[in-house]
DRENLUMRO-113818 format. One line per 10 residues: number of its first residue (from 0); for each residue x, y, z of C-alpha. Coordinates in Angstrom, 2 decimals, m for minus. Layout:
BEGIN
NUM	X,Y,Z  ...
//
This chain:
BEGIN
0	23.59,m13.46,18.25  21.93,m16.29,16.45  18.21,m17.05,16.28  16.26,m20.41,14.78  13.83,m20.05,12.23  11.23,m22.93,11.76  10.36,m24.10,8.75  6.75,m24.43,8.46  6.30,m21.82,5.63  7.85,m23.81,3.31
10	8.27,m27.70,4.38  9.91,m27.97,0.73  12.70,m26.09,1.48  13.96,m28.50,3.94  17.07,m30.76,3.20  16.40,m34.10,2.54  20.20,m35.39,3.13  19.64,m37.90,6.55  23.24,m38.06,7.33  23.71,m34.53,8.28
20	20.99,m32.11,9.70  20.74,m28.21,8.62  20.33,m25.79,11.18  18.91,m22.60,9.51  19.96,m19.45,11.42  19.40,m15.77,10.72  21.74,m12.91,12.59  19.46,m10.19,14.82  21.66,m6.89,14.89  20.52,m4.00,16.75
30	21.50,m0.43,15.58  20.53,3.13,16.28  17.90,2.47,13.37  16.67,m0.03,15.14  16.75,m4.22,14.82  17.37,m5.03,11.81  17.44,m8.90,10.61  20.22,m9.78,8.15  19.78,m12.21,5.19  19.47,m16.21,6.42
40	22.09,m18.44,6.48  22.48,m22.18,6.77  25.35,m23.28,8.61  25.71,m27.54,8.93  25.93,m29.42,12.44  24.38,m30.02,15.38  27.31,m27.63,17.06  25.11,m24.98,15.35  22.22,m25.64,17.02  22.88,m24.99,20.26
50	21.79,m23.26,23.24  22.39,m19.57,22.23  20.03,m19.73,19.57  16.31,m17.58,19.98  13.50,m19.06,18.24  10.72,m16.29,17.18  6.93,m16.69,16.82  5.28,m18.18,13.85  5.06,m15.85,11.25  7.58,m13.33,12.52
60	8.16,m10.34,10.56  9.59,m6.88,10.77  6.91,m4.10,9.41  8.49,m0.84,9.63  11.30,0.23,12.42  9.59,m0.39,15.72  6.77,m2.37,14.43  6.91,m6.24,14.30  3.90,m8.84,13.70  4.06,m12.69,14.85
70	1.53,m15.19,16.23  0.72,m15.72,19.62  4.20,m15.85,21.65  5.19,m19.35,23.45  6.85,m19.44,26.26  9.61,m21.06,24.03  9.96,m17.04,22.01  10.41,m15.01,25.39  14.41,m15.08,24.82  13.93,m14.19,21.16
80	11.31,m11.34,22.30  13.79,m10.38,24.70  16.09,m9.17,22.46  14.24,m6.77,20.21  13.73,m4.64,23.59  9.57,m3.94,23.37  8.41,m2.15,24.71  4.49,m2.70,24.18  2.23,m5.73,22.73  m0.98,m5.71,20.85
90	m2.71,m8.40,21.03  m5.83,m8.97,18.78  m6.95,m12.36,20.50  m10.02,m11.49,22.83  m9.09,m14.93,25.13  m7.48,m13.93,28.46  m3.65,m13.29,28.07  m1.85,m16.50,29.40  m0.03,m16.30,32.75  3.47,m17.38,31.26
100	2.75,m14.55,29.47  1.79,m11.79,31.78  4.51,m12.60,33.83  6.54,m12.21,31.12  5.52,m8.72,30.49  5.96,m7.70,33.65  9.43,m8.95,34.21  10.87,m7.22,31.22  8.20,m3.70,31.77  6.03,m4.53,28.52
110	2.41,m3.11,28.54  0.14,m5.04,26.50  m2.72,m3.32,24.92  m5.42,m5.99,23.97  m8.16,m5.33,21.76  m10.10,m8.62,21.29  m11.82,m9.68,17.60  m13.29,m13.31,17.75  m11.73,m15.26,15.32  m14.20,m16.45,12.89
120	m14.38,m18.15,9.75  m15.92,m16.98,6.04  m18.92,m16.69,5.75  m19.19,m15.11,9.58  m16.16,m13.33,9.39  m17.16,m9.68,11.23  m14.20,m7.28,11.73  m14.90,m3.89,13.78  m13.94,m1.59,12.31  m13.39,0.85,15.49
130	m11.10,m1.86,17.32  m8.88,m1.69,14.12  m8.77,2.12,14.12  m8.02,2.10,18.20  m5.31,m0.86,17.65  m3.99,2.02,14.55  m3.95,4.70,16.97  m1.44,2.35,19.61  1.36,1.35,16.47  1.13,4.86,14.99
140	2.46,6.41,18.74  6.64,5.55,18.94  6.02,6.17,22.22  4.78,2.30,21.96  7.96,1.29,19.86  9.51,m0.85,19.41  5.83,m2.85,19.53  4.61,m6.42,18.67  1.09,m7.18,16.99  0.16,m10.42,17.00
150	m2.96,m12.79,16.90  m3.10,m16.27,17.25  m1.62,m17.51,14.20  m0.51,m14.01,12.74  m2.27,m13.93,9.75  m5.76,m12.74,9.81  m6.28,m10.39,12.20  m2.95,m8.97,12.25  m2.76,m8.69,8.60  m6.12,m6.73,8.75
160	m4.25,m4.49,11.20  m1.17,m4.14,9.33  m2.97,m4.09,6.06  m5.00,m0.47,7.67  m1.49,0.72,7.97  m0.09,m0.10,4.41  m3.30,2.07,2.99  m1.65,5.11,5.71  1.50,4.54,4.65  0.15,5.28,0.80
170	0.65,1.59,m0.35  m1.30,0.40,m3.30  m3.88,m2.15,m2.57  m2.25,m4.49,m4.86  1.04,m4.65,m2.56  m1.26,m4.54,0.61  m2.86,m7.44,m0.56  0.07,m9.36,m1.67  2.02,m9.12,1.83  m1.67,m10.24,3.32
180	m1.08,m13.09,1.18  2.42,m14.18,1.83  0.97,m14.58,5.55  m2.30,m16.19,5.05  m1.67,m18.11,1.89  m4.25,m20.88,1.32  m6.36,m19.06,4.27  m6.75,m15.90,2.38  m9.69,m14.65,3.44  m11.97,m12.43,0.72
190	m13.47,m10.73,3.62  m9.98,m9.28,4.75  m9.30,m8.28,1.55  m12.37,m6.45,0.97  m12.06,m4.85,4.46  m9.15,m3.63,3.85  m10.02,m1.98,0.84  m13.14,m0.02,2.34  m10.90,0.92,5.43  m11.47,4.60,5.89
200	m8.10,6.12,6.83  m8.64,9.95,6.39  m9.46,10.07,10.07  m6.34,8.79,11.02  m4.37,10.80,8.47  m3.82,13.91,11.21  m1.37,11.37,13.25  2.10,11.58,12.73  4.09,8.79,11.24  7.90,9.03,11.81
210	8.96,5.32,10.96  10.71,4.30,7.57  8.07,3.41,4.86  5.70,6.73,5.83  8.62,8.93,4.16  7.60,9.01,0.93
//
């Protein structure tokens, strides 16, 4: 099965050659371990680029096995969502959850678990830190897996969230932050960054953690 990766992460990457246009591709294979996403290829040809390819959210990204992080799904992603078999969304967006979407949910038995932080700019950025810890509390349970977290763009708020997790999974802040990075690049936010770092997880610590990167 074939996907289609946009290119908006790095517009330099892109060929240049006008007589023949690249179709970058990337294989999903699903295993007992879970989906896994094998390394990108770029095949040549507009034969490439047809109809049974599944175009994921911006700034798509496996986390751990079960856990993924995107922005806010189009209806254009629902076949590429399809595929990884969720079976639960949180989303960190405190707007009403489109109808395209809902329905969506419903047809394939998703539950969405929203838990709305306003999107604000620095110097008004304000994230609570109880919504984070609840949001926590919904990836930690595999009863939730496999489980999408997304915001609007997917860098922000859901790298707050999956930052939180990093610091439970024993990651250094130096590695948290550079993954925050990769998402937000020139949007890094110093707020994140330091909320992140003064994240309290010892209350969390009790909950179990049976995916990959806890086993340490």
């Amino acid at each position: 099965m074939k996907l289609e990766l946009n290119n908006l992460h790095h517009p330099e990457d892109q060929e240049t050659d006008s007589e023949s246009e690249m179709c970058r591709t990337i294989e999903v294979v699903a295993g007992s371990g879970g989906v896994q996403l094998s390394p990108v290829k770029k095949t040549s040809g507009a034969d490439d680029c047809a109809d049974d390819l599944f175009i994921p959210p911006l700034n798509f990204s496996l986390v751990d096995n079960g856990i993924f992080r995107s922005g806010f799904p189009e209806p254009a992603n629902f076949s590429f969502l399809h595929t990884l078999g969720l079976r639960s969304i949180i989303c960190l967006c405190p707007e009403p959850y489109p109808e395209p979407n809902t329905e969506f949910l419903k047809s394939n038995g998703i539950k969405l678990f929203q838990f709305g932080i306003e999107g604000y700019k620095e110097p008004f950025v304000n994230i609570p830190d109880d919504t984070i810890r609840e949001a926590l509390k919904v990836v930690l349970d595999v009863r939730n897996h496999p489980v999408l977290i997304h915001c609007k763009r997917g860098k922000h708020r859901t790298g707050c969230l999956v930052g939180c997790l990093r610091k439970l999974q024993r990651w250094c802040l130096t590695s948290v932050f550079d993954e925050y990075q990769r998402f937000a690049a020139a949007k890094a936010r110093v707020a994140d960054q330091r909320f992140m770092e003064m994240f309290d997880v010892s209350s969390l610590k009790h909950l179990p953690m049976t995916f990959s990167c806890s086993k340490r």
